[in-house]
PLY file of the C-alpha trace (Angstrom):
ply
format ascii 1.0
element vertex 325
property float x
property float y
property float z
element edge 324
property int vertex1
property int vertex2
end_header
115.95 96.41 59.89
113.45 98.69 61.42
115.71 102.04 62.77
113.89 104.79 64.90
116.58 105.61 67.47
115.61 109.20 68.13
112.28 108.01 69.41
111.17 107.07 72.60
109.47 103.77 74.27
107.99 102.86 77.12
109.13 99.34 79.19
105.75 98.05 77.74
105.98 98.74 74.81
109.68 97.31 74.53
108.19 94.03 76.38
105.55 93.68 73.46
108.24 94.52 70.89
110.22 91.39 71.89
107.29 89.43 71.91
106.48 89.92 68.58
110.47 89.30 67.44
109.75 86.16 69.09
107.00 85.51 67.39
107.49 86.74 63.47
110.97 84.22 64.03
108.53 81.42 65.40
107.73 78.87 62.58
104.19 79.23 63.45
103.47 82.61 62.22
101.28 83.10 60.19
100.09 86.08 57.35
97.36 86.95 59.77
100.36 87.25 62.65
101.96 89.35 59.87
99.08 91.58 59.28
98.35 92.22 63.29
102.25 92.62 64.00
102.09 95.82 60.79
98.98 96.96 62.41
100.62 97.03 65.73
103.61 99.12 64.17
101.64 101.78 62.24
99.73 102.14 65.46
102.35 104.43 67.67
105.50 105.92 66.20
107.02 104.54 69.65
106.54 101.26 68.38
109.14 101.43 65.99
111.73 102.47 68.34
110.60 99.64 70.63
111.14 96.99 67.88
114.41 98.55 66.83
115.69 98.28 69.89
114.48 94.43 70.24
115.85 94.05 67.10
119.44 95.45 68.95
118.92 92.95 71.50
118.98 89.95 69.57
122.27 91.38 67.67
123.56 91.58 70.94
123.11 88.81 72.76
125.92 89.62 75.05
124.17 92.33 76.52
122.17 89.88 78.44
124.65 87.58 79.92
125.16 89.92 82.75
121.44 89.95 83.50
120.00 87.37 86.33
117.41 85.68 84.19
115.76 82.44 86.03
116.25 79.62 83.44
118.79 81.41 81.82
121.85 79.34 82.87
119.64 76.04 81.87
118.50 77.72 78.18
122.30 77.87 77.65
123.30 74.87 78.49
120.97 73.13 75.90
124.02 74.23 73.31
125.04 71.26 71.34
128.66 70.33 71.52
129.45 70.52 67.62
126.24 73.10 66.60
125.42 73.76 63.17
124.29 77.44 62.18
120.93 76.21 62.36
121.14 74.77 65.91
123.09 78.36 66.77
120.31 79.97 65.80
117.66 78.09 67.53
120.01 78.08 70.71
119.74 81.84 70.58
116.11 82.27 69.85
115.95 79.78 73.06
118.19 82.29 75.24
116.36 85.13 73.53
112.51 83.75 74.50
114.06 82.93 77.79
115.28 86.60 78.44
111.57 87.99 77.81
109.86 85.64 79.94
112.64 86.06 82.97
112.46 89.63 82.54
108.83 90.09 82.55
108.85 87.97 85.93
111.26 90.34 86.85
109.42 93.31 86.06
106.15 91.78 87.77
108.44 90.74 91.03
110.77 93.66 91.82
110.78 95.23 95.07
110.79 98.82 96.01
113.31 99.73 98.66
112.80 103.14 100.91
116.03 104.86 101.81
116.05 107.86 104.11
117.46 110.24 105.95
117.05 112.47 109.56
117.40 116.21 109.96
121.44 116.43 109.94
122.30 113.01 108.65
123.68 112.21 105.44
123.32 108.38 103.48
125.18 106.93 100.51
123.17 103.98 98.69
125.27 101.85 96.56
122.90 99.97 94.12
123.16 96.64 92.88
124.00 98.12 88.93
126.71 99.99 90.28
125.05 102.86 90.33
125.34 105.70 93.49
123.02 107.67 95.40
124.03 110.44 98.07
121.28 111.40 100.09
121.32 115.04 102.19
119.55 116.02 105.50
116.13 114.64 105.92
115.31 113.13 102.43
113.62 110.29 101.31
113.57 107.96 97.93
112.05 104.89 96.89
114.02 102.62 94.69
112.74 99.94 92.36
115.50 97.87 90.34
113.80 95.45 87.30
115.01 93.56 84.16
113.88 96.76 82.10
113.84 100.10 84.39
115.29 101.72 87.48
113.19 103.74 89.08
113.37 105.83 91.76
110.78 108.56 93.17
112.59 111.74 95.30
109.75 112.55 97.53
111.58 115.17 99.74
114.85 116.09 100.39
118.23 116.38 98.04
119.87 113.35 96.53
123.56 113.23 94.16
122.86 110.66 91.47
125.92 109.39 90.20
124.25 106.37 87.47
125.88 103.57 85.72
125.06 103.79 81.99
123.09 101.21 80.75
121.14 101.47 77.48
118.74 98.34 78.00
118.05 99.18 81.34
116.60 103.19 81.79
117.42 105.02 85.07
114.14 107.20 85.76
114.03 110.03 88.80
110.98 111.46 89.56
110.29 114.39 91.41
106.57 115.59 91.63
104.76 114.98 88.09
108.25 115.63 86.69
110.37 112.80 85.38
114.33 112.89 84.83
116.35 110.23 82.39
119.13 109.60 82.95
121.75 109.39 79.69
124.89 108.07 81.47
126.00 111.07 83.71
125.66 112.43 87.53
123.41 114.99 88.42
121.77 116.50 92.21
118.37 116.72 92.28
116.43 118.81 95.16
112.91 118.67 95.41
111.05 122.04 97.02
107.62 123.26 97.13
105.45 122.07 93.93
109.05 121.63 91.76
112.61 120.89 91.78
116.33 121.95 90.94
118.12 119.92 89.04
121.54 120.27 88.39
124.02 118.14 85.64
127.48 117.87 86.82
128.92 115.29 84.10
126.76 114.26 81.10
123.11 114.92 80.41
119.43 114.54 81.11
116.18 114.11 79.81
113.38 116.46 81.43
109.45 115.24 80.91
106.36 115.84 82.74
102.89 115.34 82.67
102.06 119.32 81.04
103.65 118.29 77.42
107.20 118.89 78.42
108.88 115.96 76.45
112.45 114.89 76.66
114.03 118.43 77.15
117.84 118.10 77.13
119.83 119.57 80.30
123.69 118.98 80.06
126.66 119.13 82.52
127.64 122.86 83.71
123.67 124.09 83.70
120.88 123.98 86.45
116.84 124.16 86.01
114.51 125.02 88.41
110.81 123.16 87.53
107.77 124.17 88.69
104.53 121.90 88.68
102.08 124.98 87.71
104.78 127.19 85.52
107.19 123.96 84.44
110.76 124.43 83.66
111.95 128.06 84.36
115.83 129.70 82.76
118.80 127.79 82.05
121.20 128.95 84.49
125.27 127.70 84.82
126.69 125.43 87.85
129.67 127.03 88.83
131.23 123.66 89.60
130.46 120.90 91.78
131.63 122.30 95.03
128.60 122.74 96.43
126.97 119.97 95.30
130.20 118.13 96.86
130.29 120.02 99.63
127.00 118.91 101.73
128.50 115.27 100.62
131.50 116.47 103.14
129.62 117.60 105.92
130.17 121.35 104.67
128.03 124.06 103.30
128.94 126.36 100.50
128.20 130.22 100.13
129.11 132.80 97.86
127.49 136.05 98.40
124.73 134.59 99.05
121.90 136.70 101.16
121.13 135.57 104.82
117.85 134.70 104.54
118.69 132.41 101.86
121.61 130.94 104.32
119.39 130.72 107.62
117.06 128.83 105.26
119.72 126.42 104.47
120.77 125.25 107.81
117.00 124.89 109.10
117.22 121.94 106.76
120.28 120.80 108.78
119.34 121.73 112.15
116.07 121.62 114.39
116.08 125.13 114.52
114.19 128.37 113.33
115.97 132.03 112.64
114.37 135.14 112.96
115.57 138.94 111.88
115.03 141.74 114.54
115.77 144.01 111.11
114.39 142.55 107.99
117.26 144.64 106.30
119.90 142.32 108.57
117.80 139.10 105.74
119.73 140.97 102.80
123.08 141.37 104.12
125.46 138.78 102.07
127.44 136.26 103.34
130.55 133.77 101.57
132.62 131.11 102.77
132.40 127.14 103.55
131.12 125.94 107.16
130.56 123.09 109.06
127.02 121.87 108.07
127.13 119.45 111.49
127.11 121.82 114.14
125.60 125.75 114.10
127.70 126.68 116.54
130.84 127.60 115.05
128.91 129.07 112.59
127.06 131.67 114.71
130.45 132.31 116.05
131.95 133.02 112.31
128.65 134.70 111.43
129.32 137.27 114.35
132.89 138.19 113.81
132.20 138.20 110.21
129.14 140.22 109.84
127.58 142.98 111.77
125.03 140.49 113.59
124.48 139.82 116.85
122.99 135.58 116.85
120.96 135.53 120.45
119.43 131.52 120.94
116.72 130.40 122.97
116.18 127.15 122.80
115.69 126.21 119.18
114.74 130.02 118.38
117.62 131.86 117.08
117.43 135.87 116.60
119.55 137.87 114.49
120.06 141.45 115.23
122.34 144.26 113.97
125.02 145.49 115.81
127.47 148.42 115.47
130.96 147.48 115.50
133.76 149.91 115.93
0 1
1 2
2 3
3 4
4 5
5 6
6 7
7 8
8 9
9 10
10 11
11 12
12 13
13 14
14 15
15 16
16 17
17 18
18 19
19 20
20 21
21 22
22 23
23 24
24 25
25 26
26 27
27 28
28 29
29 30
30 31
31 32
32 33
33 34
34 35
35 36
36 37
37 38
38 39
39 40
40 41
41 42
42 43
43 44
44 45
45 46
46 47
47 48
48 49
49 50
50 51
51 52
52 53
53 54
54 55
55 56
56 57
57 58
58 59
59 60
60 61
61 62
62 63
63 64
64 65
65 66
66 67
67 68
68 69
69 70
70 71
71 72
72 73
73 74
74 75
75 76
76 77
77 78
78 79
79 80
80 81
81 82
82 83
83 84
84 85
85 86
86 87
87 88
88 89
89 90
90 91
91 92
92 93
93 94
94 95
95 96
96 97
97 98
98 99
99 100
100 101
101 102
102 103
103 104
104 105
105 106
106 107
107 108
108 109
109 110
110 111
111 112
112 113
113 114
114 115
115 116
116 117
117 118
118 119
119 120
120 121
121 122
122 123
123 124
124 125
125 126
126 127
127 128
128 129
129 130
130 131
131 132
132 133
133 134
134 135
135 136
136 137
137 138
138 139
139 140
140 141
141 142
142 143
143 144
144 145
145 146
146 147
147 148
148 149
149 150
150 151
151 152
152 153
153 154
154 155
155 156
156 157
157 158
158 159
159 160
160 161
161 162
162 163
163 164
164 165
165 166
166 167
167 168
168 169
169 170
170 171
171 172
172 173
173 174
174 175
175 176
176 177
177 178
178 179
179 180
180 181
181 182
182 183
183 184
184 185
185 186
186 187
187 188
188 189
189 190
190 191
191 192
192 193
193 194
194 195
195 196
196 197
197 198
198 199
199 200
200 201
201 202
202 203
203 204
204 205
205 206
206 207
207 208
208 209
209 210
210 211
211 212
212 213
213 214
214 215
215 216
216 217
217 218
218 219
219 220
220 221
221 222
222 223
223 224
224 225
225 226
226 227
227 228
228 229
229 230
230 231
231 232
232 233
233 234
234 235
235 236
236 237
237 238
238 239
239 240
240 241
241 242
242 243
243 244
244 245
245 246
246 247
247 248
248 249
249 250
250 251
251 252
252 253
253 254
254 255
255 256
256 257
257 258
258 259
259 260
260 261
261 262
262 263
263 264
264 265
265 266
266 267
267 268
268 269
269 270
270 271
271 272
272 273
273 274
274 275
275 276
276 277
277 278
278 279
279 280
280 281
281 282
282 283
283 284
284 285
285 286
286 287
287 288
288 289
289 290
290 291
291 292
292 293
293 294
294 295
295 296
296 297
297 298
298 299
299 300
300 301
301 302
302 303
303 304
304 305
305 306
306 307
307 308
308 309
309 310
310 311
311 312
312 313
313 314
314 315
315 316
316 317
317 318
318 319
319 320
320 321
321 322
322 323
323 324
């Protein structure tokens, strides 16, 4: 038994892994099948992986009964009533044949589903494998659920993935030209100019992109930032999931945390647009937890808090210094 676990595989190379388990088990193939199917494995290391892990599928047939596989109901119910090993084994090659020709339907036929959000609004998706998405103010994702892969492409915005583990089936985030795996865990992804932040909560990641970056580990407690022209920049530490949790509450987390950086923040949650009479005022630091659903109270808080004066017009909001005594 071929055993390359540490490698990786694309779905299409797994689908022509399967086909040729099917078809070295098939009574019809021949040396010259033989020689193309060791050509086809000295060709890309990935290959091997791909065939281990078809190999893993036929130990484990279970792993499939979960699956909704057209035919597959009818491919089991052609089990004799007193089978001999022999018949076993043909019964399973039948489910097993079945499984790759339902799944690559599937893969051919999925649909891709567009979930969104408007400034201010916040979304949970619940996924048919269990799995969880939180989206934040004004972002958008495109899901696509098949026999072999979930994928789903961030293409603005800030999403919480919390994924259901599930070896035969990857779960795939891509931001940009950057790709996240997902290895059983939950993790907040937020995509900004030409990169992304992504953050691990509980388990770990797999960073690629298209510069050479390949499968770069990120595991619960640390953030990267990625940029598209620079790629992945320093491992920094999440100090908890509060914040993360947080915008799924409706609130907004800050811990000395400049006000430029904050007035930045809540223009993604409000139709609005700050501006700094003193561009000294943009340093001054602010900490606490606020309302993220109306500004409000938190120009009020900001005023008694700070030595800012918040003056709105419309959706223009100035901040200006004040002496207090």
């Amino acid at each position: 038994m071929i055993r390359s676990s540490s490698l990786q595989y694309s779905a299409q190379q797994l689908k022509q892994a399967i086909e040729w388990f099917v078809q070295l088990q098939s009574e019809q193939c021949s040396s010259e099948d033989q020689a193309r199917f060791e050509s086809w494995l000295k060709k890309n290391t990935n290959h091997r992986a791909a065939y281990s892990e078809a190999e893993s599928i036929w130990a484990n047939m279970d792993d499939l009964k979960f699956i909704p596989i057209p035919g597959l109901a009818k491919a089991r119910s052609a089990k004799p009533s007193k089978p001999n090993a022999a018949q076993l084994a043909a019964w399973a090659f039948v489910i097993f044949s079945t499984a790759l020709l339902g799944g690559a339907w599937s893969e051919y036929s999925a649909e891709t589903i567009t979930y969104a959000t408007r400034i201010g609004e916040y979304r949970r998706v619940d996924l048919a494998d269990n799995s969880h998405i939180d989206l934040n103010t004004d972002t958008r994702v495109s899901v696509r659920m098949s026999f072999l892969q979930r994928n789903v492409i961030l293409t603005q915005g800030e999403a919480l993935f919390e994924v259901s583990h599930n070896r035969l089936r990857l779960f795939t985030v891509k931001v940009g030209d950057l790709t996240i795996r997902d290895i059983g865990t939950r993790f907040n992804v937020r995509k900004q100019t030409e990169g992304a932040t992504i953050s691990v909560l509980e388990g770990e990641v797999e960073l690629s992109d298209a510069r050479g970056m390949d499968n770069e580990r990120l595991v619960a407690g640390n953030q990267r930032s990625y940029k598209e022209k620079t790629g992945l920049g320093p491992l920094k530490t999440v100090e908890g999931a509060d914040q993360f949790m947080a915008w799924v509450n409706g609130q907004l987390v800050f811990k000395r945390t400049p006000l430029s950086e904050v007035t930045a923040e809540l223009e993604r949650y409000h139709p609005v647009q700050f501006t700094f009479s003193d561009q000294k005022l943009a340093n001054e630091t602010l900490s606490g937890t606020f309302d993220s659903t109306d500004i409000d109270p938190f120009l009020h808080a900001l005023e008694a808090m700070l030595p800012v004066q918040a003056k709105r017009n419309g959706q223009q909001i100035q901040l200006r210094r004040v002496l207090k005594n």
